[in-house]
mmCIF file of the N, C-alpha and C atoms, coordinates in Angstrom:
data_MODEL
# 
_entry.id   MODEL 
# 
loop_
_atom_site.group_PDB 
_atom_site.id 
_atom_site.type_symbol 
_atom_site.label_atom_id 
_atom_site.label_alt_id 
_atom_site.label_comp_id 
_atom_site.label_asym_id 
_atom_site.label_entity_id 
_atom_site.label_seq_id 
_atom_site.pdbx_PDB_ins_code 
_atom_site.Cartn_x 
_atom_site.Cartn_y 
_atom_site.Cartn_z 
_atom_site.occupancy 
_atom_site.B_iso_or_equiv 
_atom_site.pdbx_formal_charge 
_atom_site.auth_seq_id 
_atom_site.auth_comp_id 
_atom_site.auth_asym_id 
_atom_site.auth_atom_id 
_atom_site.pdbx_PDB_model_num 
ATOM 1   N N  . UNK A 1 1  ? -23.231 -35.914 -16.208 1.00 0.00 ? 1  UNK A N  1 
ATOM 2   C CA . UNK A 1 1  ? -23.668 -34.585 -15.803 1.00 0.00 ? 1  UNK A CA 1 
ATOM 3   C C  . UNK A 1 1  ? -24.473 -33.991 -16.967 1.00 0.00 ? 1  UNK A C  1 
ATOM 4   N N  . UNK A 1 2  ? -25.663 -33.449 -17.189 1.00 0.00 ? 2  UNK A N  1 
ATOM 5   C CA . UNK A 1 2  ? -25.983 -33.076 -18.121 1.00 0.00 ? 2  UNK A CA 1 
ATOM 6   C C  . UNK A 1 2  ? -25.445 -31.769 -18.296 1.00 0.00 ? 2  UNK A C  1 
ATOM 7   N N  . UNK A 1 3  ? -26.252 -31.577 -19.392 1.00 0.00 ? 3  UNK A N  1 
ATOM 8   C CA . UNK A 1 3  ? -25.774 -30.263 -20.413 1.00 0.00 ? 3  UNK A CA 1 
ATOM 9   C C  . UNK A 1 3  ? -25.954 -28.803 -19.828 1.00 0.00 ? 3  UNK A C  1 
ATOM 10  N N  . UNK A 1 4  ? -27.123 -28.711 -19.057 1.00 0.00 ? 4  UNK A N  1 
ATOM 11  C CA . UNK A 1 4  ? -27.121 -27.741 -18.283 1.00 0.00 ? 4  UNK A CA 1 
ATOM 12  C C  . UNK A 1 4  ? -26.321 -27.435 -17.475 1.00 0.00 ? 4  UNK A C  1 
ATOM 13  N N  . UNK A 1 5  ? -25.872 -28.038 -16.812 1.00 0.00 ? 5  UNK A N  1 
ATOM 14  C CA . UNK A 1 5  ? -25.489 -27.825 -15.272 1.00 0.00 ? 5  UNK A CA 1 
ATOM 15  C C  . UNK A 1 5  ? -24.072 -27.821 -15.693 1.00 0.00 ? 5  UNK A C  1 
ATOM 16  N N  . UNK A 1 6  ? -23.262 -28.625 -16.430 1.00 0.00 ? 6  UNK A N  1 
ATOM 17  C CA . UNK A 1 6  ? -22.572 -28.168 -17.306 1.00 0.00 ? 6  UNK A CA 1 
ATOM 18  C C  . UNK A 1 6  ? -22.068 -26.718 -17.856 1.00 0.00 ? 6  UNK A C  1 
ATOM 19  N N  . UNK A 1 7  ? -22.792 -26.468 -18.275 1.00 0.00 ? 7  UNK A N  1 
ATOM 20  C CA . UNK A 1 7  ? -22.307 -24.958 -19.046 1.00 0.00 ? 7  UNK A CA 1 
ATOM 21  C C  . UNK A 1 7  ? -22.645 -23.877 -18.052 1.00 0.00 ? 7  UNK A C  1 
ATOM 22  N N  . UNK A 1 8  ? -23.794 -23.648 -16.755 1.00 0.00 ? 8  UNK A N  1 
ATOM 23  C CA . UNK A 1 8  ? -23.259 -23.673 -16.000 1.00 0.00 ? 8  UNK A CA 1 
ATOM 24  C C  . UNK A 1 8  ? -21.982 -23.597 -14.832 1.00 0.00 ? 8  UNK A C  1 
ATOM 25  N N  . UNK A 1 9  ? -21.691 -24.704 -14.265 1.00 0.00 ? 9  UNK A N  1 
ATOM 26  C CA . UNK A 1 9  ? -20.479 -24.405 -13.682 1.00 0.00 ? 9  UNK A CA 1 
ATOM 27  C C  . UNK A 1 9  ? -19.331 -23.944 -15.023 1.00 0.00 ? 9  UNK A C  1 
ATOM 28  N N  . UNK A 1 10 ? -19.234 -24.185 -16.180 1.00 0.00 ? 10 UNK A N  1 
ATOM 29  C CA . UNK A 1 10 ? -18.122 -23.960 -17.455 1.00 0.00 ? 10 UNK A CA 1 
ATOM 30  C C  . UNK A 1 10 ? -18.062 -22.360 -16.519 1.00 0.00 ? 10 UNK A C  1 
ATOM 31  N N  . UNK A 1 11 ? -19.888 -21.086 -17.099 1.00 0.00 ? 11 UNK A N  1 
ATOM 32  C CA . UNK A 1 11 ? -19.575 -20.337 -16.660 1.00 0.00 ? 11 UNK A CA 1 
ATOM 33  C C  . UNK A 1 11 ? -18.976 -19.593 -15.576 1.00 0.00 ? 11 UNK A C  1 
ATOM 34  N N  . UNK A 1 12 ? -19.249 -20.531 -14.334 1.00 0.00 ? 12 UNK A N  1 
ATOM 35  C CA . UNK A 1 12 ? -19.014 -19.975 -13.142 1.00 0.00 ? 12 UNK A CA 1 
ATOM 36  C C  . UNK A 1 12 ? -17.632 -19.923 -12.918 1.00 0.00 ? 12 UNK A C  1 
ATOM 37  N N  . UNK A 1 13 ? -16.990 -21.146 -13.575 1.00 0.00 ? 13 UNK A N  1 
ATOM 38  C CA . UNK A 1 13 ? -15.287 -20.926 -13.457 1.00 0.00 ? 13 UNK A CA 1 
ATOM 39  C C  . UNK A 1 13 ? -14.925 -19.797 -14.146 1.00 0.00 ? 13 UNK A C  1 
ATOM 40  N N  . UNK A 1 14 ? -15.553 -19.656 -15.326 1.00 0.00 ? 14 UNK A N  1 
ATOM 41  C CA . UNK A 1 14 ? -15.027 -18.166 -16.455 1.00 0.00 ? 14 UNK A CA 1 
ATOM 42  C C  . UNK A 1 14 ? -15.091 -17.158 -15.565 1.00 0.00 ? 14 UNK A C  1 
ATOM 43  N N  . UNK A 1 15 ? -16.027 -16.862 -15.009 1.00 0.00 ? 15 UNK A N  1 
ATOM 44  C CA . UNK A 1 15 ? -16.814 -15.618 -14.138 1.00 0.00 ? 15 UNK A CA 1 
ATOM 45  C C  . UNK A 1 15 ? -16.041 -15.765 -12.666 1.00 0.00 ? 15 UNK A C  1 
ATOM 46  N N  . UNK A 1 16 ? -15.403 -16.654 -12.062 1.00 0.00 ? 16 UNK A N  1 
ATOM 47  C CA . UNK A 1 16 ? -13.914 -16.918 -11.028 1.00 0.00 ? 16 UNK A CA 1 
ATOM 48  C C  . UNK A 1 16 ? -13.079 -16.426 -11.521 1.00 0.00 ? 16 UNK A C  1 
ATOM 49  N N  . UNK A 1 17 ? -12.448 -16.931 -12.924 1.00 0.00 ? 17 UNK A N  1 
ATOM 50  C CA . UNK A 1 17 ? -11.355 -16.736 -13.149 1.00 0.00 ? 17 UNK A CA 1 
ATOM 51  C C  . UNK A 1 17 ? -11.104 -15.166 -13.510 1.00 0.00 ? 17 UNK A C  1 
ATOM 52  N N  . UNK A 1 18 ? -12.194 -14.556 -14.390 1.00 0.00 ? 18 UNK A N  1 
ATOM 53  C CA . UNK A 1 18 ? -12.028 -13.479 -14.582 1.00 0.00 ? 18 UNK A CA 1 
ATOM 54  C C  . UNK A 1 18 ? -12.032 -12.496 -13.185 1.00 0.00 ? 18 UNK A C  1 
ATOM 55  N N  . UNK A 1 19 ? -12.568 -12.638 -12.328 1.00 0.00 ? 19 UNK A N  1 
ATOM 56  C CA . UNK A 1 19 ? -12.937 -11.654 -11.063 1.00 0.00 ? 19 UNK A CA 1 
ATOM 57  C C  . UNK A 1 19 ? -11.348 -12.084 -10.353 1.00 0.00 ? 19 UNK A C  1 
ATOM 58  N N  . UNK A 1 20 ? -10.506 -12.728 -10.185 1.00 0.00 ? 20 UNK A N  1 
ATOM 59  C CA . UNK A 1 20 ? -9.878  -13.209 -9.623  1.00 0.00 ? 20 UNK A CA 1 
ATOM 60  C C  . UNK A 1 20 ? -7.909  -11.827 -10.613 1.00 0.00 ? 20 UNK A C  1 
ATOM 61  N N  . UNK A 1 21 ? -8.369  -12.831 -12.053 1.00 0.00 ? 21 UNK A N  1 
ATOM 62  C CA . UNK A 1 21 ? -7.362  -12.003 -12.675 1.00 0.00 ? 21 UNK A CA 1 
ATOM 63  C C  . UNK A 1 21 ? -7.546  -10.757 -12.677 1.00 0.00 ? 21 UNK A C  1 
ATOM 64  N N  . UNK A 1 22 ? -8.742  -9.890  -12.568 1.00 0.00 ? 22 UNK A N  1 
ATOM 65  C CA . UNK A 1 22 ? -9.316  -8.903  -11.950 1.00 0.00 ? 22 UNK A CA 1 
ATOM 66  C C  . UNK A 1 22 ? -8.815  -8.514  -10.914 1.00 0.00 ? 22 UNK A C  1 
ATOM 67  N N  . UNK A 1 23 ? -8.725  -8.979  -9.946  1.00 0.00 ? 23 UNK A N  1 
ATOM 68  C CA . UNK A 1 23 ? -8.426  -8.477  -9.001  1.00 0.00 ? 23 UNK A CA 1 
ATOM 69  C C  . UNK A 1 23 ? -6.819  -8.408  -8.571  1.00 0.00 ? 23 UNK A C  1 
ATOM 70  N N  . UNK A 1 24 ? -6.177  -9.626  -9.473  1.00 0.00 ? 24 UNK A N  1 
ATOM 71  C CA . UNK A 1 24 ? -4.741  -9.515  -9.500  1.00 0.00 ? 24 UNK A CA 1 
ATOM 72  C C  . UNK A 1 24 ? -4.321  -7.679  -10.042 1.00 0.00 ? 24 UNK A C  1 
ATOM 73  N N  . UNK A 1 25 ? -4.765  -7.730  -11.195 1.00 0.00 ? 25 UNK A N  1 
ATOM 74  C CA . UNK A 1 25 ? -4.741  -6.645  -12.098 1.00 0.00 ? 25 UNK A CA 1 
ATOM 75  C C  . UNK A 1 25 ? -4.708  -5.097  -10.568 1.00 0.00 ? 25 UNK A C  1 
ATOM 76  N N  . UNK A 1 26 ? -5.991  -5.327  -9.961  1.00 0.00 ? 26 UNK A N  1 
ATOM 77  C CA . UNK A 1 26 ? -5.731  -4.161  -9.209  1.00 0.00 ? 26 UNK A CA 1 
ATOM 78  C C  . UNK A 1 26 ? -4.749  -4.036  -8.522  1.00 0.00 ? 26 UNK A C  1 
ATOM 79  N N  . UNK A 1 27 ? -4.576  -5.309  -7.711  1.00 0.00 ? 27 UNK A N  1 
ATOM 80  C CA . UNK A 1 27 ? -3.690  -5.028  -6.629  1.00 0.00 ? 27 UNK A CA 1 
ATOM 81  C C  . UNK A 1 27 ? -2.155  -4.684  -7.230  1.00 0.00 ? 27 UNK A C  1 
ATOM 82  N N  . UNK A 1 28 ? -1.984  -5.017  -8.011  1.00 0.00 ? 28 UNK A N  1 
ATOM 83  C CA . UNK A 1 28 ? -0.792  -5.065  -8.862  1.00 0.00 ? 28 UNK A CA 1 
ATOM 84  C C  . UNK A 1 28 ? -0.237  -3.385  -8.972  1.00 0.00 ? 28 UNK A C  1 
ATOM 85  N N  . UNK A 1 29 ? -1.686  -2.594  -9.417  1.00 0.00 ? 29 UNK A N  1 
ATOM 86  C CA . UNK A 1 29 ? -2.112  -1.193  -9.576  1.00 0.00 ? 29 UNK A CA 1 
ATOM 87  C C  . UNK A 1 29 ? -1.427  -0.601  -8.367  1.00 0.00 ? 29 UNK A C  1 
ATOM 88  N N  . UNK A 1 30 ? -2.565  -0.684  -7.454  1.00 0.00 ? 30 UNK A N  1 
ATOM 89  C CA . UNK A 1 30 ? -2.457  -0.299  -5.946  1.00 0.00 ? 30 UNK A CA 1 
ATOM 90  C C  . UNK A 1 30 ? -0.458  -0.424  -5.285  1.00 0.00 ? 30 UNK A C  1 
ATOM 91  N N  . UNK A 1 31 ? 0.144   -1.483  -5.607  1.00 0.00 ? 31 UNK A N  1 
ATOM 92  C CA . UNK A 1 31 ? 1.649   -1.755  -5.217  1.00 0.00 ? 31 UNK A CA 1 
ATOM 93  C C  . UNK A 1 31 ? 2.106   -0.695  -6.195  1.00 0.00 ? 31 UNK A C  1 
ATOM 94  N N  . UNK A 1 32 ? 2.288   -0.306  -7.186  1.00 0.00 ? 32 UNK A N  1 
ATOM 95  C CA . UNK A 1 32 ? 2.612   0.687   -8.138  1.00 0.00 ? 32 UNK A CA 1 
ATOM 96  C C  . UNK A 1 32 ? 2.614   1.637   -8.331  1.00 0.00 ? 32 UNK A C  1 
ATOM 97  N N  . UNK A 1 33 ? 1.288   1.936   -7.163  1.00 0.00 ? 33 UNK A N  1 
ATOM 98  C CA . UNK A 1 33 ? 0.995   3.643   -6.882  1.00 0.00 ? 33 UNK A CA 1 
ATOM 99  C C  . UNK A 1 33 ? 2.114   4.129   -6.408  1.00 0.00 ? 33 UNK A C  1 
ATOM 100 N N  . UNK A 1 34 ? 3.061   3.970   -5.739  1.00 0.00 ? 34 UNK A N  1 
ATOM 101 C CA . UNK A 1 34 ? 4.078   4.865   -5.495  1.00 0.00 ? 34 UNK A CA 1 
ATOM 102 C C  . UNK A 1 34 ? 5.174   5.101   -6.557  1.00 0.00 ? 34 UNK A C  1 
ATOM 103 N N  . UNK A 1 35 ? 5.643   3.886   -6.984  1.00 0.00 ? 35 UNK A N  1 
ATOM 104 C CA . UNK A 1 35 ? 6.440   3.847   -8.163  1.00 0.00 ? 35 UNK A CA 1 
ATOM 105 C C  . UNK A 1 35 ? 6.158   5.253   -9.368  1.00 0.00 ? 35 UNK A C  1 
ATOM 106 N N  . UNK A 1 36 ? 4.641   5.172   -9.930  1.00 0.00 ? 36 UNK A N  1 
ATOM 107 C CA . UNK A 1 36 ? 4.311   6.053   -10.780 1.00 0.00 ? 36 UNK A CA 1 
ATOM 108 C C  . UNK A 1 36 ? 4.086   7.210   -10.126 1.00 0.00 ? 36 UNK A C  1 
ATOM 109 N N  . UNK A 1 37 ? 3.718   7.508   -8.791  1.00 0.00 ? 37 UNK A N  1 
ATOM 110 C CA . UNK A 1 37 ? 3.611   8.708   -8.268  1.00 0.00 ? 37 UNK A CA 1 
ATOM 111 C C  . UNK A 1 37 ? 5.275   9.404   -8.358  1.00 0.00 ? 37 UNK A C  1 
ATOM 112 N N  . UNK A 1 38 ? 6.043   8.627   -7.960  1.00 0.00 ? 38 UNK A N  1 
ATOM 113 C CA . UNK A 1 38 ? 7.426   9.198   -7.863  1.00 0.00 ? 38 UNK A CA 1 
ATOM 114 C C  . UNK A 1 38 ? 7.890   9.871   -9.368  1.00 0.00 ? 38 UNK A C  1 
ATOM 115 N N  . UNK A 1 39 ? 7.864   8.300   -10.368 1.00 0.00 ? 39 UNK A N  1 
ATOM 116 C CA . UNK A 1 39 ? 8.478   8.996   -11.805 1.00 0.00 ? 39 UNK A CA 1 
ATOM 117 C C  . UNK A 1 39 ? 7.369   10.262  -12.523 1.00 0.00 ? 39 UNK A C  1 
ATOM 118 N N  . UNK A 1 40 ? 6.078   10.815  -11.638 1.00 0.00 ? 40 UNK A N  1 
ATOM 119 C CA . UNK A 1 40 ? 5.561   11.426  -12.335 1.00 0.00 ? 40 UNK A CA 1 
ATOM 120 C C  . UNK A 1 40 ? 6.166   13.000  -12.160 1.00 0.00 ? 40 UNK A C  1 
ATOM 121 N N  . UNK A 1 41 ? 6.692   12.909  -10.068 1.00 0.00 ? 41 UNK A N  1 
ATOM 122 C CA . UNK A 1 41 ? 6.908   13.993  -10.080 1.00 0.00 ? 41 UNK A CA 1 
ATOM 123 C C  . UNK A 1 41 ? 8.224   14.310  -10.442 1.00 0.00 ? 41 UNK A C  1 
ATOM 124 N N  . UNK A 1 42 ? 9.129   13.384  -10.880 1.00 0.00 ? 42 UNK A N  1 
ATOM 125 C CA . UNK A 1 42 ? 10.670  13.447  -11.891 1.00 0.00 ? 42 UNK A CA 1 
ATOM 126 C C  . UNK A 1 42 ? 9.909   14.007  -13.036 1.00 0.00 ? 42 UNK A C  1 
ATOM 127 N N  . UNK A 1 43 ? 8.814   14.146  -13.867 1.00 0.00 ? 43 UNK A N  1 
ATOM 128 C CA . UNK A 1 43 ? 8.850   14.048  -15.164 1.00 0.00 ? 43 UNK A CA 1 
ATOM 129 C C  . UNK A 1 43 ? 8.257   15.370  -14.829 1.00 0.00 ? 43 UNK A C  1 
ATOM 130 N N  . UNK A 1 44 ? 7.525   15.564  -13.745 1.00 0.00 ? 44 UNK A N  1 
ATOM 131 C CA . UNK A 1 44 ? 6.803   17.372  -13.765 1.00 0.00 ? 44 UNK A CA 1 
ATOM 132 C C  . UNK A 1 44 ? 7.694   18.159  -13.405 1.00 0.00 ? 44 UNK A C  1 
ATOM 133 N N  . UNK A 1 45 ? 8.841   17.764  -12.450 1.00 0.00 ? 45 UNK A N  1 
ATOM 134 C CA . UNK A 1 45 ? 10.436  19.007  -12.136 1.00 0.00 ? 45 UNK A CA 1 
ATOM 135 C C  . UNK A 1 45 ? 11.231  18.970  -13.205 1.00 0.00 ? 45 UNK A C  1 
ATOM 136 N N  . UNK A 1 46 ? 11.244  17.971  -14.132 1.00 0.00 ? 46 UNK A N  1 
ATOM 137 C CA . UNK A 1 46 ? 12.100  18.364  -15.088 1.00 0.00 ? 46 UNK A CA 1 
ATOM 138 C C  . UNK A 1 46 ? 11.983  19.125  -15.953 1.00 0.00 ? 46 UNK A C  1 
ATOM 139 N N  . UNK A 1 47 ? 10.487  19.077  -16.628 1.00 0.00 ? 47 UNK A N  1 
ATOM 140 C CA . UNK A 1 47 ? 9.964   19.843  -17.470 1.00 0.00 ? 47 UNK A CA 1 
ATOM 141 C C  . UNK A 1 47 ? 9.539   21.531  -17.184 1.00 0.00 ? 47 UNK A C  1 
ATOM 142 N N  . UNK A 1 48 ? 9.087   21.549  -15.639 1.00 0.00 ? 48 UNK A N  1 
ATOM 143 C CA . UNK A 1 48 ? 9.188   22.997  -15.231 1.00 0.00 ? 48 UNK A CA 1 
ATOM 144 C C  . UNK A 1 48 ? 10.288  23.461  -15.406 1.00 0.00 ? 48 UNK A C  1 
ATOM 145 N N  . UNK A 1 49 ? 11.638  22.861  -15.779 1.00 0.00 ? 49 UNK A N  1 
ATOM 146 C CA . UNK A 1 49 ? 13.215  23.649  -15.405 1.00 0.00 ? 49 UNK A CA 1 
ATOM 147 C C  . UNK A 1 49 ? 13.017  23.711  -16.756 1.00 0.00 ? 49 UNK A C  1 
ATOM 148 N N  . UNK A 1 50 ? 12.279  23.373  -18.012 1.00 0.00 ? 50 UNK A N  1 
ATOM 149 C CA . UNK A 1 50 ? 13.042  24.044  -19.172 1.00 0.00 ? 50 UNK A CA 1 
ATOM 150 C C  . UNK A 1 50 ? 11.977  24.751  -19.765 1.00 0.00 ? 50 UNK A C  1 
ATOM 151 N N  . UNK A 1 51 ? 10.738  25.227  -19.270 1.00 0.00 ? 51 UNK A N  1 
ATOM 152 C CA . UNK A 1 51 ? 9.788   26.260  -19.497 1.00 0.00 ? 51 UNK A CA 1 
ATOM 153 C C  . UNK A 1 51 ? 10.330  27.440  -18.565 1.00 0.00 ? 51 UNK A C  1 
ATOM 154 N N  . UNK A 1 52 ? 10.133  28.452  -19.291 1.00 0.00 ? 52 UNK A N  1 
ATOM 155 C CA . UNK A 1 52 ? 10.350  29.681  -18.349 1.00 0.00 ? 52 UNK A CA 1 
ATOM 156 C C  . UNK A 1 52 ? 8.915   29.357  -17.765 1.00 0.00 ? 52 UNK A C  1 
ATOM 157 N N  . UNK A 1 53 ? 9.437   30.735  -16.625 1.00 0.00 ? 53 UNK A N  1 
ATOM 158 C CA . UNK A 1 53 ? 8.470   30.979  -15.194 1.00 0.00 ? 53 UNK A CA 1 
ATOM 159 C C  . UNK A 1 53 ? 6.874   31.638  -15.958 1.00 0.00 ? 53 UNK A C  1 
ATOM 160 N N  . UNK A 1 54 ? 7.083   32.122  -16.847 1.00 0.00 ? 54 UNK A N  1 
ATOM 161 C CA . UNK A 1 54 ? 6.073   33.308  -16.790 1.00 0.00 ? 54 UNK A CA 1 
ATOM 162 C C  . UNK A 1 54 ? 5.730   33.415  -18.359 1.00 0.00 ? 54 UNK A C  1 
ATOM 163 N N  . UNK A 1 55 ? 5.131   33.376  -18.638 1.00 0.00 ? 55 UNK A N  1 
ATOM 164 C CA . UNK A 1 55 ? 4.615   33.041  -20.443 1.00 0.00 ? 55 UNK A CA 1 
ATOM 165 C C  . UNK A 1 55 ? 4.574   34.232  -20.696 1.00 0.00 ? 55 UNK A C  1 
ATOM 166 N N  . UNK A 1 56 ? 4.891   35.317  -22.459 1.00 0.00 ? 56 UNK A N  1 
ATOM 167 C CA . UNK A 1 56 ? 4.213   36.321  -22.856 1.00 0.00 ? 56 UNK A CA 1 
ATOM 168 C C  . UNK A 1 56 ? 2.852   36.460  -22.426 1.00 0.00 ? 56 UNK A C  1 
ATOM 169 N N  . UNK A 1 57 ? 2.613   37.634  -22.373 1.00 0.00 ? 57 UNK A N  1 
ATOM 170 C CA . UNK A 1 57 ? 0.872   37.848  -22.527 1.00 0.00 ? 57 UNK A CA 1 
ATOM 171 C C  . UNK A 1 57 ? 0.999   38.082  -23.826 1.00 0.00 ? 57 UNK A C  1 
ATOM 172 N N  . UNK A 1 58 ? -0.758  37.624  -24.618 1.00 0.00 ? 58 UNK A N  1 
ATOM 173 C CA . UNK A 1 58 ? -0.562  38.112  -26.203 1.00 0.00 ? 58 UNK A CA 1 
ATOM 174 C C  . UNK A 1 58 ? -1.274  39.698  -26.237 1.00 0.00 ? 58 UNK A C  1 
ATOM 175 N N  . UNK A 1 59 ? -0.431  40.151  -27.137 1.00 0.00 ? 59 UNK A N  1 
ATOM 176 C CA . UNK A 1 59 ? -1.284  41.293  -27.208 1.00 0.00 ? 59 UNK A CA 1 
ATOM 177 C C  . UNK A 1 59 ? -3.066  41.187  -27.563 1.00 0.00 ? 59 UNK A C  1 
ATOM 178 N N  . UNK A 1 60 ? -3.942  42.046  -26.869 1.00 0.00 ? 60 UNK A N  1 
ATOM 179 C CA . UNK A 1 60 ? -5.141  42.393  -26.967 1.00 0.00 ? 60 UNK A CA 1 
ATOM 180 C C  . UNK A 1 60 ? -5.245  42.925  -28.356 1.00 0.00 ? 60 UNK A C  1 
ATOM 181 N N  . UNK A 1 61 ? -6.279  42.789  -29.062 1.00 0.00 ? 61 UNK A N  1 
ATOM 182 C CA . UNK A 1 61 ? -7.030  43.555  -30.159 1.00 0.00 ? 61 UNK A CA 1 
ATOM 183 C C  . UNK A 1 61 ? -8.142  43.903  -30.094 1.00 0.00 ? 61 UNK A C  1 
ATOM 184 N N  . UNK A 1 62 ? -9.028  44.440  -30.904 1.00 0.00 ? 62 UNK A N  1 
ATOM 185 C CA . UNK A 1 62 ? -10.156 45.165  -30.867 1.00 0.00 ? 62 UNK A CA 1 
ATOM 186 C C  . UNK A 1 62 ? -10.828 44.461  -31.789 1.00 0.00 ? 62 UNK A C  1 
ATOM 187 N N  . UNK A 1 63 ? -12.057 44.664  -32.045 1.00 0.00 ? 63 UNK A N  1 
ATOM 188 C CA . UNK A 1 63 ? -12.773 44.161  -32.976 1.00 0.00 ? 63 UNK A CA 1 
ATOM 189 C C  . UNK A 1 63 ? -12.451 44.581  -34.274 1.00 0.00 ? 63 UNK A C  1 
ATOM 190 N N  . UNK A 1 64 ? -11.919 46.619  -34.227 1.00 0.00 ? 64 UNK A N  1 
ATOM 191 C CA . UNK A 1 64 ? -11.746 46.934  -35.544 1.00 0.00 ? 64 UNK A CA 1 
ATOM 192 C C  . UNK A 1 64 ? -10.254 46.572  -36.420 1.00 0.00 ? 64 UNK A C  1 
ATOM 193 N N  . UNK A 1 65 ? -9.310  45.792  -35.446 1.00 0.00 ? 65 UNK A N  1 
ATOM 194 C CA . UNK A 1 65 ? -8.271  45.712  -35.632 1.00 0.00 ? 65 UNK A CA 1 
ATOM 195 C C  . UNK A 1 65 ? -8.550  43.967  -36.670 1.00 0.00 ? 65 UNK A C  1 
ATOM 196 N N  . UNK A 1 66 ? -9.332  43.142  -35.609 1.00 0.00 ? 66 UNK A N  1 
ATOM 197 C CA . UNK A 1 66 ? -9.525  42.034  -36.489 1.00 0.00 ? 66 UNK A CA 1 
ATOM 198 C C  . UNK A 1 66 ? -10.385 42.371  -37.726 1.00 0.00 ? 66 UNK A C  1 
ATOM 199 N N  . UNK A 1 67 ? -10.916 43.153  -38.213 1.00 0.00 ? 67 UNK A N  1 
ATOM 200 C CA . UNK A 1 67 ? -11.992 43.778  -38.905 1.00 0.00 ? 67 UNK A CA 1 
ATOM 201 C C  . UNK A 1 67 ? -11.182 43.926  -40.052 1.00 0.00 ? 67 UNK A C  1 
ATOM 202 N N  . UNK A 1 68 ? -10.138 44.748  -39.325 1.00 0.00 ? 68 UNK A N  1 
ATOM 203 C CA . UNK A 1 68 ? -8.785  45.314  -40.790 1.00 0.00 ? 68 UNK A CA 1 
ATOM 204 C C  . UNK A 1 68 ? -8.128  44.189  -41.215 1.00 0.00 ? 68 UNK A C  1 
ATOM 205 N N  . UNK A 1 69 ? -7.598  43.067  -40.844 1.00 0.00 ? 69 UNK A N  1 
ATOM 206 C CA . UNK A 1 69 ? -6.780  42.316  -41.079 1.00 0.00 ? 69 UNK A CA 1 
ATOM 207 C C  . UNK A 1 69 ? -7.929  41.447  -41.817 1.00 0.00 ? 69 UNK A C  1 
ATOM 208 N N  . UNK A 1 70 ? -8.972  41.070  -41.996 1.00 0.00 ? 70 UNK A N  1 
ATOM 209 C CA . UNK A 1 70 ? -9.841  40.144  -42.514 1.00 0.00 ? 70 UNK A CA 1 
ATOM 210 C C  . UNK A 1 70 ? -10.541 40.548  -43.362 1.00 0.00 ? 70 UNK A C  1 
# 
């Protein structure tokens, strides 16, 4: 077989194999989507229960107020 045709098909298997483990990779993703959808919304109810509801507001200043302090 020469050298061309050779390196060649070499690539075309690389360029299979990769599109292939590629595509394992997604589907793998896609089966998982629920899994991570679930532990995400465990990890967003838990964390709302130990923030309060309603944040301070910060107090407003004025320009002459930052003016004084600087």
């Amino acid at each position: 077989m020469p050298v061309v045709i050779e390196a060649i098909v070499v690539s075309a298997v690389m360029m299979l194999i990769f599109s292939v483990g590629f595509f394992l990779v997604y589907l793998l993703a896609i089966a998982m989507f629920p899994v991570e959808k679930g532990l995400s919304k465990i990890i967003w109810e838990s964390a709302a229960q130990k923030q309060p509801k309603t944040l301070p507001t910060p107090r407003k200043g004025t320009f002459q107020d930052f003016s004084r302090k600087h």
